[in-house]
Each structure stands twice: as structure tokens, then as C-alpha cells.
mmCIF file of the N, C-alpha and C atoms, coordinates in Angstrom:
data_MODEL
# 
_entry.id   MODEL 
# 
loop_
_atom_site.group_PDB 
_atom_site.id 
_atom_site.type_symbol 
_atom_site.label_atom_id 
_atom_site.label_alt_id 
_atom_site.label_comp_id 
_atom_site.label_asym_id 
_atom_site.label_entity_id 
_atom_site.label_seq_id 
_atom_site.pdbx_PDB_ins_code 
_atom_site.Cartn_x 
_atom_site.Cartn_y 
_atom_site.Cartn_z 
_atom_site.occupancy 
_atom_site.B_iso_or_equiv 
_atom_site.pdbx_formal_charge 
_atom_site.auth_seq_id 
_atom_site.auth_comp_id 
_atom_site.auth_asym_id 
_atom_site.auth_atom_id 
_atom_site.pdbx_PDB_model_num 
ATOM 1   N N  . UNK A 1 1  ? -12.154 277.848 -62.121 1.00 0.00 ? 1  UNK A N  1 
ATOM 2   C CA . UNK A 1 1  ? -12.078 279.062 -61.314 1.00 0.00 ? 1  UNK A CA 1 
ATOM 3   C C  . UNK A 1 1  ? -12.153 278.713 -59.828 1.00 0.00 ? 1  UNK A C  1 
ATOM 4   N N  . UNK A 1 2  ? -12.929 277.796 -59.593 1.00 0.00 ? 2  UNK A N  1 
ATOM 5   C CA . UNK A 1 2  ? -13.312 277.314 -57.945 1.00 0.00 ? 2  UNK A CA 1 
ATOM 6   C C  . UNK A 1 2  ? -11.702 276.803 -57.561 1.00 0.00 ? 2  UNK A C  1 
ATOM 7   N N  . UNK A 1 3  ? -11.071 275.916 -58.546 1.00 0.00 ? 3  UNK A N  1 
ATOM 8   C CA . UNK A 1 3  ? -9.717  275.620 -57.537 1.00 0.00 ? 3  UNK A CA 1 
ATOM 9   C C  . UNK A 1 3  ? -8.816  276.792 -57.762 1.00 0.00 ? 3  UNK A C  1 
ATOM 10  N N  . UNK A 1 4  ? -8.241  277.188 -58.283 1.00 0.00 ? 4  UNK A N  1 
ATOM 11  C CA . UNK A 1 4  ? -7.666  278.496 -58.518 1.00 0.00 ? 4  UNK A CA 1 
ATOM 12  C C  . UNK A 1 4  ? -8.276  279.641 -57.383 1.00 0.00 ? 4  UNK A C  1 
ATOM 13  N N  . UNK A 1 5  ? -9.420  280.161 -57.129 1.00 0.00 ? 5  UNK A N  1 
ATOM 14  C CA . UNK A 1 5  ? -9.501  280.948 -56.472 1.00 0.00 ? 5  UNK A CA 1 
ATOM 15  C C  . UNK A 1 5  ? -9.935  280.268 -54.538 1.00 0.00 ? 5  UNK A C  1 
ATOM 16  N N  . UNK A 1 6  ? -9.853  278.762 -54.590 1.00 0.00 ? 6  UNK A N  1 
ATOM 17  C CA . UNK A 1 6  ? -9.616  278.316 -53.406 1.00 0.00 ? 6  UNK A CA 1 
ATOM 18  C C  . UNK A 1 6  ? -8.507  278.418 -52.304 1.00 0.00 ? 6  UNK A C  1 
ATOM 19  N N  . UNK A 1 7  ? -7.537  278.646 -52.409 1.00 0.00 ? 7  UNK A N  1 
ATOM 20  C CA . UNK A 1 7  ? -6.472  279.251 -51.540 1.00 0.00 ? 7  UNK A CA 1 
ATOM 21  C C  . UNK A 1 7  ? -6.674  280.503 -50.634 1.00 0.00 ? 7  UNK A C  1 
ATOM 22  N N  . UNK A 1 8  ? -7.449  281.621 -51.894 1.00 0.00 ? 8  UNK A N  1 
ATOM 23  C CA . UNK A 1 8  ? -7.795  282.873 -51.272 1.00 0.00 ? 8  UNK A CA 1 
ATOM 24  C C  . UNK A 1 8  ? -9.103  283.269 -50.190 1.00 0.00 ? 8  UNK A C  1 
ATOM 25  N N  . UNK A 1 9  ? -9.848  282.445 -51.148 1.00 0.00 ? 9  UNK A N  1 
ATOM 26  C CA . UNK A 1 9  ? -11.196 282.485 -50.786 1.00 0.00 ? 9  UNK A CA 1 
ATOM 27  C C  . UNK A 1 9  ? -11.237 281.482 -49.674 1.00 0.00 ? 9  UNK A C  1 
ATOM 28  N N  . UNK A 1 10 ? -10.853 280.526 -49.334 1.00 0.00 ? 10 UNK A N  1 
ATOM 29  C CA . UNK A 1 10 ? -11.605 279.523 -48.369 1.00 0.00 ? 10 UNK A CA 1 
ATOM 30  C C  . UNK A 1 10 ? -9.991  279.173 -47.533 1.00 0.00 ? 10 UNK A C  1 
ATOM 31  N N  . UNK A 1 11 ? -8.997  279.739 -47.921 1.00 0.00 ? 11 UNK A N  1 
ATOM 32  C CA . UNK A 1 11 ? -7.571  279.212 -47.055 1.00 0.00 ? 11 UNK A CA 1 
ATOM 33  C C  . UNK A 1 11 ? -7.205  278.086 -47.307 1.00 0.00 ? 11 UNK A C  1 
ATOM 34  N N  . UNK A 1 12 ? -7.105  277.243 -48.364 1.00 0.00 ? 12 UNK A N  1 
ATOM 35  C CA . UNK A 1 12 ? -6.889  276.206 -48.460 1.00 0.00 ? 12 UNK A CA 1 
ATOM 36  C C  . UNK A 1 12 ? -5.212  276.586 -49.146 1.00 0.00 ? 12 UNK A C  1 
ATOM 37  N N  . UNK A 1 13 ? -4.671  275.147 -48.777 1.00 0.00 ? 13 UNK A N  1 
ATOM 38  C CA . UNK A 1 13 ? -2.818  275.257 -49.076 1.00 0.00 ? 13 UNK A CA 1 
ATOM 39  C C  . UNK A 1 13 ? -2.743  273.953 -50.546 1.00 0.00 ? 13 UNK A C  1 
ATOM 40  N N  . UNK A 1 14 ? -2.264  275.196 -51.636 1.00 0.00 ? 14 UNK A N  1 
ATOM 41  C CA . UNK A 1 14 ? -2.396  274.224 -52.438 1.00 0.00 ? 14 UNK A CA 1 
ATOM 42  C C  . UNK A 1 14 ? -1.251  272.772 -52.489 1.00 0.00 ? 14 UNK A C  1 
ATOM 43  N N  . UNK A 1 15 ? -0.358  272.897 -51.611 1.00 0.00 ? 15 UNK A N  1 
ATOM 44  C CA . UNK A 1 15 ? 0.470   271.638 -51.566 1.00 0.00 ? 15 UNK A CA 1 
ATOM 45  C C  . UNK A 1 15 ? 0.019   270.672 -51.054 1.00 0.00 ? 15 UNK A C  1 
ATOM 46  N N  . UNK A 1 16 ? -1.201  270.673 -50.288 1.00 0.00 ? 16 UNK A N  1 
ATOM 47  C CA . UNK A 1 16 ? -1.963  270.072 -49.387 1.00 0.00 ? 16 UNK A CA 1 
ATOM 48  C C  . UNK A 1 16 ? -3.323  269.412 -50.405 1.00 0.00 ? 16 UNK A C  1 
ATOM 49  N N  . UNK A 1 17 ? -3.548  270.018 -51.583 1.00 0.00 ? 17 UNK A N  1 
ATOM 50  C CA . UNK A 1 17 ? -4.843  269.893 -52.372 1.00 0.00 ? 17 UNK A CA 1 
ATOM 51  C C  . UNK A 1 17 ? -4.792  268.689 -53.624 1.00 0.00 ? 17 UNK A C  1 
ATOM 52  N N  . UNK A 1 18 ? -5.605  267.350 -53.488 1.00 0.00 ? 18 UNK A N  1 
ATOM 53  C CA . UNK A 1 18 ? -5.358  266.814 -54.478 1.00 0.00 ? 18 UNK A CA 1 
ATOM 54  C C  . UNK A 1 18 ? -6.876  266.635 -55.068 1.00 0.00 ? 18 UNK A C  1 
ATOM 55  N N  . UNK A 1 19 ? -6.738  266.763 -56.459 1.00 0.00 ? 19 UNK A N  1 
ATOM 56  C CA . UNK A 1 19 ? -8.096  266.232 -56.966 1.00 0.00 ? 19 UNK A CA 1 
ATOM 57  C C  . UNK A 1 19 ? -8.815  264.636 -57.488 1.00 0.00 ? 19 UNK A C  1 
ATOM 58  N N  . UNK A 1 20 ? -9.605  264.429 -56.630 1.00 0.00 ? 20 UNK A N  1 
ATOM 59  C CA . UNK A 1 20 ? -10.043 262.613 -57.180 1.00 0.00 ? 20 UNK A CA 1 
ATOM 60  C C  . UNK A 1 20 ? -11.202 262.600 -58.140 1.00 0.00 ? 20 UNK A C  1 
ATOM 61  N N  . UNK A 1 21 ? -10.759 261.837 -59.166 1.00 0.00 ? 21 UNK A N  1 
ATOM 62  C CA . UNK A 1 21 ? -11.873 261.670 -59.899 1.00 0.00 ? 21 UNK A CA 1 
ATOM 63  C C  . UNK A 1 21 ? -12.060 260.010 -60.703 1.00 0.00 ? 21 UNK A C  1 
ATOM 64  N N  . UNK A 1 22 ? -12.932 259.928 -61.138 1.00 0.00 ? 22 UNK A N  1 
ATOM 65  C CA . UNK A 1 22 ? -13.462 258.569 -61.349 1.00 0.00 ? 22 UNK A CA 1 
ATOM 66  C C  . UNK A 1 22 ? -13.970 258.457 -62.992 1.00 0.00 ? 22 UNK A C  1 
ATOM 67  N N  . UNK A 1 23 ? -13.882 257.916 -63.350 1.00 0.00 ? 23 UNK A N  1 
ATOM 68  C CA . UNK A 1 23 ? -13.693 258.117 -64.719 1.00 0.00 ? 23 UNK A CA 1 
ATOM 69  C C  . UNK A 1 23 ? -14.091 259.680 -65.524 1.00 0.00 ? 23 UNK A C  1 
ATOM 70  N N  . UNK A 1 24 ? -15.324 259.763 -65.957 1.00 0.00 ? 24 UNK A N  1 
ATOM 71  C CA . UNK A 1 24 ? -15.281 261.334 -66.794 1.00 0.00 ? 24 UNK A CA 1 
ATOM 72  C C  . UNK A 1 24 ? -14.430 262.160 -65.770 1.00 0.00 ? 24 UNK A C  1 
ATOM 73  N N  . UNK A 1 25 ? -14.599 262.109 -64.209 1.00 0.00 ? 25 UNK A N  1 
ATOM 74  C CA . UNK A 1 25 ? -14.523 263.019 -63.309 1.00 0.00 ? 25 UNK A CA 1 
ATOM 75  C C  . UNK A 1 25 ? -12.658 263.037 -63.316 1.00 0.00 ? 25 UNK A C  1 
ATOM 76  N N  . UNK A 1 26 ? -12.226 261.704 -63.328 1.00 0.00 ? 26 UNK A N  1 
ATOM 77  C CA . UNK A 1 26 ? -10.532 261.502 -64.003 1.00 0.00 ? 26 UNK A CA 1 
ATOM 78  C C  . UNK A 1 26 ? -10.161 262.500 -64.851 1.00 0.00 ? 26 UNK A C  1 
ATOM 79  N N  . UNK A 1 27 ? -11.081 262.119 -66.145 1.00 0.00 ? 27 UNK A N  1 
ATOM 80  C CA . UNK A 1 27 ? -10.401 263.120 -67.478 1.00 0.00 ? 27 UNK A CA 1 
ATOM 81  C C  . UNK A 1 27 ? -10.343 264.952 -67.082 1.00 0.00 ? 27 UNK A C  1 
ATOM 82  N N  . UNK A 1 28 ? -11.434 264.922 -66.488 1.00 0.00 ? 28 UNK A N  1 
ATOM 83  C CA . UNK A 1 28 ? -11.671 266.459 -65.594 1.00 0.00 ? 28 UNK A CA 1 
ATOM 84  C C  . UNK A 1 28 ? -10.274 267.206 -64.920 1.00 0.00 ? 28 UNK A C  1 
ATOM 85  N N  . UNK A 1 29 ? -10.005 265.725 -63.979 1.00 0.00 ? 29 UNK A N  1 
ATOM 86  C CA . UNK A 1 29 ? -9.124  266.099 -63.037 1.00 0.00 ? 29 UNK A CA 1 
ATOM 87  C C  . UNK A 1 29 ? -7.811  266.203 -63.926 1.00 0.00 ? 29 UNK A C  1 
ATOM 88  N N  . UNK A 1 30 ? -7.282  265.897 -64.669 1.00 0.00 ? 30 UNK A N  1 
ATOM 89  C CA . UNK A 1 30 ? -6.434  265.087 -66.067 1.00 0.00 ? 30 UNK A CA 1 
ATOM 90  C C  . UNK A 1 30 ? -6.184  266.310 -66.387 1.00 0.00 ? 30 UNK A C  1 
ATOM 91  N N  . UNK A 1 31 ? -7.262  266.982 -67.186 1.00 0.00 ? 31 UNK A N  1 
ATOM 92  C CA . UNK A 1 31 ? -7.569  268.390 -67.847 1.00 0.00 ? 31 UNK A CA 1 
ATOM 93  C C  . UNK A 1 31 ? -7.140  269.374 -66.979 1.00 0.00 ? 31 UNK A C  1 
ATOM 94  N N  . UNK A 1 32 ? -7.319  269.623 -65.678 1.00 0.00 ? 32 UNK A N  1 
ATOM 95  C CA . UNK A 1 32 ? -7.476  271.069 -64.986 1.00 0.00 ? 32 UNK A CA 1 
ATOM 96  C C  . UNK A 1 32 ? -5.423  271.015 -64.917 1.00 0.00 ? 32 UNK A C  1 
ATOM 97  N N  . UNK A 1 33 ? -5.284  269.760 -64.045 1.00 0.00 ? 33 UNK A N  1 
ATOM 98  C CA . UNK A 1 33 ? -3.906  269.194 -63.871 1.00 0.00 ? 33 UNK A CA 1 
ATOM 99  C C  . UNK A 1 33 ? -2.836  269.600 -65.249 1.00 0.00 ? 33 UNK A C  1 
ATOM 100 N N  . UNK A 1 34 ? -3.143  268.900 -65.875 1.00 0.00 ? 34 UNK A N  1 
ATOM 101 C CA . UNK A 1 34 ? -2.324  268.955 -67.253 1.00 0.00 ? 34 UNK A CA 1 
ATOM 102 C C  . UNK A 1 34 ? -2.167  270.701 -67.942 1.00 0.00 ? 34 UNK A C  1 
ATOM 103 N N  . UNK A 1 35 ? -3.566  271.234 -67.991 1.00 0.00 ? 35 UNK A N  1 
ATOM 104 C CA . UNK A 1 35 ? -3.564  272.254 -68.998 1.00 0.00 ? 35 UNK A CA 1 
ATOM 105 C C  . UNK A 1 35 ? -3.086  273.614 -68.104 1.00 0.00 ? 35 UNK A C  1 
ATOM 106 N N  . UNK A 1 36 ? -2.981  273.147 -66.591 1.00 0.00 ? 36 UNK A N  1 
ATOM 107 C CA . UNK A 1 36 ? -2.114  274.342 -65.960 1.00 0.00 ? 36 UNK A CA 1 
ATOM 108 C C  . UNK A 1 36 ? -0.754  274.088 -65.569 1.00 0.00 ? 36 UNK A C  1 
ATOM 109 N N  . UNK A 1 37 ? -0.013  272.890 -65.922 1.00 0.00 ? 37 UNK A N  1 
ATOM 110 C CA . UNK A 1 37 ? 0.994   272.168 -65.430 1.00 0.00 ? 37 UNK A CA 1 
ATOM 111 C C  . UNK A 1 37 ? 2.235   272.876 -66.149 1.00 0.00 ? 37 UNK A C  1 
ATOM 112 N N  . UNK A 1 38 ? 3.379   273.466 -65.549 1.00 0.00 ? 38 UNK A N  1 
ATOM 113 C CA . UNK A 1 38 ? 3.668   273.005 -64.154 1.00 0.00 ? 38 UNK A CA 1 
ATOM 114 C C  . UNK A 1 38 ? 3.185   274.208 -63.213 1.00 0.00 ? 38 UNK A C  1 
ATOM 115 N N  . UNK A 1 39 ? 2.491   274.031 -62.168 1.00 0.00 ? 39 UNK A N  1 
ATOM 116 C CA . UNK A 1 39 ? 2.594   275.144 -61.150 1.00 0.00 ? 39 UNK A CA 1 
ATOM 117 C C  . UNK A 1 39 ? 1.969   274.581 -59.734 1.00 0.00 ? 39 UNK A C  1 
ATOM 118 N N  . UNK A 1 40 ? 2.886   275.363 -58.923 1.00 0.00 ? 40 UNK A N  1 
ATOM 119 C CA . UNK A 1 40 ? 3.032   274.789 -57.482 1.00 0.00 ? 40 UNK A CA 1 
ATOM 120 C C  . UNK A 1 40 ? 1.943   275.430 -56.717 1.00 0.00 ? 40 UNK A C  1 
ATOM 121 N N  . UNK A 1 41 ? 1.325   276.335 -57.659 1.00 0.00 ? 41 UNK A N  1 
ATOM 122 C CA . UNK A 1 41 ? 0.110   277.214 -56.640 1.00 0.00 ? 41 UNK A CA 1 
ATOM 123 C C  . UNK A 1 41 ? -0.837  276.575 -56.875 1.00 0.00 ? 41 UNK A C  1 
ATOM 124 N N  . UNK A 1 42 ? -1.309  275.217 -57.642 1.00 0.00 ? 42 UNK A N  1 
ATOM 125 C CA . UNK A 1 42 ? -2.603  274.990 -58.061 1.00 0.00 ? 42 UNK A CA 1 
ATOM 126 C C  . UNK A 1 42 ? -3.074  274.138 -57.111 1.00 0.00 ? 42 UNK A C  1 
ATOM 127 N N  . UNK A 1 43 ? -2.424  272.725 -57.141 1.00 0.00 ? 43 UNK A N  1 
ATOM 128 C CA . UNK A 1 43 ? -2.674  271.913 -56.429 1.00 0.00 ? 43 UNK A CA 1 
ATOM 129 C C  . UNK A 1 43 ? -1.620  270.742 -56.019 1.00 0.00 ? 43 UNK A C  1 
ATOM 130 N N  . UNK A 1 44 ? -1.441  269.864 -55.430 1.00 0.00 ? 44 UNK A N  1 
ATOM 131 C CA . UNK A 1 44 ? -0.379  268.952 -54.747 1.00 0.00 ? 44 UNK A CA 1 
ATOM 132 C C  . UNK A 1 44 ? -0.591  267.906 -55.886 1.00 0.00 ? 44 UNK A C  1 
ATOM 133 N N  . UNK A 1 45 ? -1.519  267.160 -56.498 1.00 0.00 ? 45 UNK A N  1 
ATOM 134 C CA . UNK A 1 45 ? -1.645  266.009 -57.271 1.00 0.00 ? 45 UNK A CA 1 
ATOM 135 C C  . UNK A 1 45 ? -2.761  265.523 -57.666 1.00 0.00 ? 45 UNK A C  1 
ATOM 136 N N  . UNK A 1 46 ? -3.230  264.333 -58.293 1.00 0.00 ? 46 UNK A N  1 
ATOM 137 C CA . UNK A 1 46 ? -4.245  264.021 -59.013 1.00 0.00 ? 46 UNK A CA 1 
ATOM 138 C C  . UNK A 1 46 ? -4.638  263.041 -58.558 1.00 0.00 ? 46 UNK A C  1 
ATOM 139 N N  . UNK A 1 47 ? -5.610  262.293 -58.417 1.00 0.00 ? 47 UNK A N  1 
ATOM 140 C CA . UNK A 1 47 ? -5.659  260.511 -58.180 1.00 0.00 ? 47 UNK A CA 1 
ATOM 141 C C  . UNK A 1 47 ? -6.961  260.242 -59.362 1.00 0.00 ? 47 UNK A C  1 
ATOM 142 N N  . UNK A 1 48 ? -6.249  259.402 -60.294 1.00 0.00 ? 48 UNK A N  1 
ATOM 143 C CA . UNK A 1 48 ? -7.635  259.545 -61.566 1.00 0.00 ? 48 UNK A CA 1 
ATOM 144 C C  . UNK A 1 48 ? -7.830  258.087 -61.545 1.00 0.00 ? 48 UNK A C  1 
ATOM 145 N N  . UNK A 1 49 ? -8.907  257.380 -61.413 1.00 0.00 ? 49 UNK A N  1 
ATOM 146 C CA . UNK A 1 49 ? -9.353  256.282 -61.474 1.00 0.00 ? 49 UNK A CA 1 
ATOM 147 C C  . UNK A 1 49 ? -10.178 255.972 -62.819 1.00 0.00 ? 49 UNK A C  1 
ATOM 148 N N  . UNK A 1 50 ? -9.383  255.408 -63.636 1.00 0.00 ? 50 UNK A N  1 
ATOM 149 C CA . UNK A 1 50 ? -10.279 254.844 -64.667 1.00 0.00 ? 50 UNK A CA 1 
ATOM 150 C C  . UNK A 1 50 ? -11.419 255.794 -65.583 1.00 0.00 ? 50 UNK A C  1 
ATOM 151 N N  . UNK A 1 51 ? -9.814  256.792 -66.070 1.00 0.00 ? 51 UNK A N  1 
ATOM 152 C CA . UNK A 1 51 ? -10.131 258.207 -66.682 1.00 0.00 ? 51 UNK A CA 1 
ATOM 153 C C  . UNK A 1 51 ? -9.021  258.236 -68.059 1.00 0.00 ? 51 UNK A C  1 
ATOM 154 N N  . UNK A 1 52 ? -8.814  259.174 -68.399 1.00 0.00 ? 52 UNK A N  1 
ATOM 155 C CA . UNK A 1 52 ? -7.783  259.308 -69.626 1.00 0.00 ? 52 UNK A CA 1 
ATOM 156 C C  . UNK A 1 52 ? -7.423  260.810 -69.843 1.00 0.00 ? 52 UNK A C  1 
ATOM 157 N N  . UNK A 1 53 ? -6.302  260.914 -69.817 1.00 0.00 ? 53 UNK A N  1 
ATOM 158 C CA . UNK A 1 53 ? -5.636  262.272 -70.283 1.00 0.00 ? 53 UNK A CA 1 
ATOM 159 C C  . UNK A 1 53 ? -6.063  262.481 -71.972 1.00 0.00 ? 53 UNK A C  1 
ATOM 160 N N  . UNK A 1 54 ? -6.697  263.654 -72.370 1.00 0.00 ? 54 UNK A N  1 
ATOM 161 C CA . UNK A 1 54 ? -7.122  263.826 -73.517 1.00 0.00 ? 54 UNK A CA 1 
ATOM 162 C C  . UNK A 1 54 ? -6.036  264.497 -74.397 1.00 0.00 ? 54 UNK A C  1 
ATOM 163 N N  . UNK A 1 55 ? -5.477  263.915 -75.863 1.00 0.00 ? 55 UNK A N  1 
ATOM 164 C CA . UNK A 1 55 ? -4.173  263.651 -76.432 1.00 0.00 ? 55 UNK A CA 1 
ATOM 165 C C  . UNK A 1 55 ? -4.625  265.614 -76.546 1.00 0.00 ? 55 UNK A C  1 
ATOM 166 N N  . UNK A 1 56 ? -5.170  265.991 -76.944 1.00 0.00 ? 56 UNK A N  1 
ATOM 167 C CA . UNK A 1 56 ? -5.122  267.842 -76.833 1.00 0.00 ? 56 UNK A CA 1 
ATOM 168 C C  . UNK A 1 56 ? -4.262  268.044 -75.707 1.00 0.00 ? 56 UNK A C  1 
ATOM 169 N N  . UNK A 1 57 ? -4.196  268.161 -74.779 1.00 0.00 ? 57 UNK A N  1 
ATOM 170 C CA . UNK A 1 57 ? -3.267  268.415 -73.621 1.00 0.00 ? 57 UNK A CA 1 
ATOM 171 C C  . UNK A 1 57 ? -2.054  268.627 -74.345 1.00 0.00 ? 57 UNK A C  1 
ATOM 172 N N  . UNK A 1 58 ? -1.513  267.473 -75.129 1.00 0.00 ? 58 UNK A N  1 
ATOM 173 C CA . UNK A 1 58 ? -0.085  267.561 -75.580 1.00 0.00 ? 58 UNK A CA 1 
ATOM 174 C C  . UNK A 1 58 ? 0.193   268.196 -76.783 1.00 0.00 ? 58 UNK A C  1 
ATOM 175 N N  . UNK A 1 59 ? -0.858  268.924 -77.131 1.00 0.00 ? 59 UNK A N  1 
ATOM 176 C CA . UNK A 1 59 ? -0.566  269.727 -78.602 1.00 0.00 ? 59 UNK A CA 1 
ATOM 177 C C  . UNK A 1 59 ? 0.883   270.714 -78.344 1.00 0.00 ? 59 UNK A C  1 
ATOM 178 N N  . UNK A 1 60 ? 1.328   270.918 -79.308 1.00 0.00 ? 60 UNK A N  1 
ATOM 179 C CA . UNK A 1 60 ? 2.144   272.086 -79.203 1.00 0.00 ? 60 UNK A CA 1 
ATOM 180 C C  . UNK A 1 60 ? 2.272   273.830 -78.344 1.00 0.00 ? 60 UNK A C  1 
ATOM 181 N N  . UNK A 1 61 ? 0.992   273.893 -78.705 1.00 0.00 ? 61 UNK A N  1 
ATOM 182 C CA . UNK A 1 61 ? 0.616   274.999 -78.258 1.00 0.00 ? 61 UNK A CA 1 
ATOM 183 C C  . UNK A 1 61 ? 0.387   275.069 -76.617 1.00 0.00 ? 61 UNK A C  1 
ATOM 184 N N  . UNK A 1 62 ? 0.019   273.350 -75.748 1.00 0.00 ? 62 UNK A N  1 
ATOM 185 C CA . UNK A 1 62 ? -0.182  273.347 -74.730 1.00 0.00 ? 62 UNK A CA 1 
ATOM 186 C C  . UNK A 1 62 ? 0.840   273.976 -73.943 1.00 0.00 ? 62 UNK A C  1 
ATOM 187 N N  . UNK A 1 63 ? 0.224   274.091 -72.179 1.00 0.00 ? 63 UNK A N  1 
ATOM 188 C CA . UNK A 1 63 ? 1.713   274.111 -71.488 1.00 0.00 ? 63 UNK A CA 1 
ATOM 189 C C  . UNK A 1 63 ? 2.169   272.893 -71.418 1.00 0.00 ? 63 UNK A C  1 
ATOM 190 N N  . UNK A 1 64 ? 1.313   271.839 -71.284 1.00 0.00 ? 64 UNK A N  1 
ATOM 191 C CA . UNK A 1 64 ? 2.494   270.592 -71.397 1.00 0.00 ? 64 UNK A CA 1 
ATOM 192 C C  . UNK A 1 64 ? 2.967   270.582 -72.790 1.00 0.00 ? 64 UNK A C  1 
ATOM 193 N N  . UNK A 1 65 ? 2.276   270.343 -74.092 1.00 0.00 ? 65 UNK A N  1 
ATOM 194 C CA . UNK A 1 65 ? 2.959   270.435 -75.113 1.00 0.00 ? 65 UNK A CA 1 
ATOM 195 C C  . UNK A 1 65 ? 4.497   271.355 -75.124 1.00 0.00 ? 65 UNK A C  1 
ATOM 196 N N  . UNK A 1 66 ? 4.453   272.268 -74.775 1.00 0.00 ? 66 UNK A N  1 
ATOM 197 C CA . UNK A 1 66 ? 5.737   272.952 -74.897 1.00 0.00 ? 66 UNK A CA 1 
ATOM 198 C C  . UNK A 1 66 ? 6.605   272.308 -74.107 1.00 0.00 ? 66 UNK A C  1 
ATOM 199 N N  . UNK A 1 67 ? 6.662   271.258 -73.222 1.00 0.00 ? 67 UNK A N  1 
ATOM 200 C CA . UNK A 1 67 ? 7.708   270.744 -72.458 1.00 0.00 ? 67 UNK A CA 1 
ATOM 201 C C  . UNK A 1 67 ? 8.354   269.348 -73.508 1.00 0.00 ? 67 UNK A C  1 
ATOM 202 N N  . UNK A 1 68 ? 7.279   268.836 -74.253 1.00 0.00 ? 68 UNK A N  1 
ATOM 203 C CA . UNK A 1 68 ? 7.787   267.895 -74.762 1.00 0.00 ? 68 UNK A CA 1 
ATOM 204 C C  . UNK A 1 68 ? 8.499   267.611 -75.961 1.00 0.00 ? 68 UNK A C  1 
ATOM 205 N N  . UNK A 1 69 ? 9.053   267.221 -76.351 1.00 0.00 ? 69 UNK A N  1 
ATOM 206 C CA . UNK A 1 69 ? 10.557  266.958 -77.362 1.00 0.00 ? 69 UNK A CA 1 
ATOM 207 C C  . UNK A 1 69 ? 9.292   267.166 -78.950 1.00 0.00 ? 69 UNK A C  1 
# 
């Protein structure tokens, strides 16, 4: 809810917004990234250090799941 309602609330430009995280704090960043993906209002990009995208992300039902073959 905090990045999502950061644009409004505090003026921040989400093309401008990337999230860093470090391992658990990676999978975090991985998660918020992935399970709202694609959209240009959220944030600009990710930088995950020694984290892991969790294989749920790509279920069917996901929004990424639905992009993939």
C-alpha cells in the first residue's frame, strides 16, 4: 500500500522509483514488482541482490503468469 499510494501522498514519480533489496528484502522487492507487473504507475525497476523470484509469481492465475506461453 505504501508504494502504490506514494505518488499521491508524498509526490513521488513512479518512473523515477526503484526498489533495492538484499536478499529476503530482494524476494520482497521480486514480489511487489512481479505480482503487479506490467504497470508504468508503480515503479521504474528493481535492483535485487542475492534474492529470488518466488516460482508462485508465475502461476497461471498470476499477472505475470498470464503473459507466459
Amino acid at each position: 500500500a505504501f508504494i502504490d499510494e506514494a505518488p499521491e501522498k508524498l509526490g513521488t514519480d513512479p518512473r523515477r522509483v526503484f526498489l533495492f533489496g538484499f536478499s529476503q528484502g530482494a524476494t520482497i522487492s521480486w514480489t511487489l514488482a512481479l505480482s503487479k507487473w506490467p504497470t508504468k504507475t508503480l515503479l521504474a525497476g528493481v535492483a535485487a541482490l542475492s534474492g529470488r523470484a518466488m516460482p508462485e509469481l508465475a502461476q497461471p492465475g498470476s499477472p505475470l503468469g498470464k503473459l507466459l506461453p
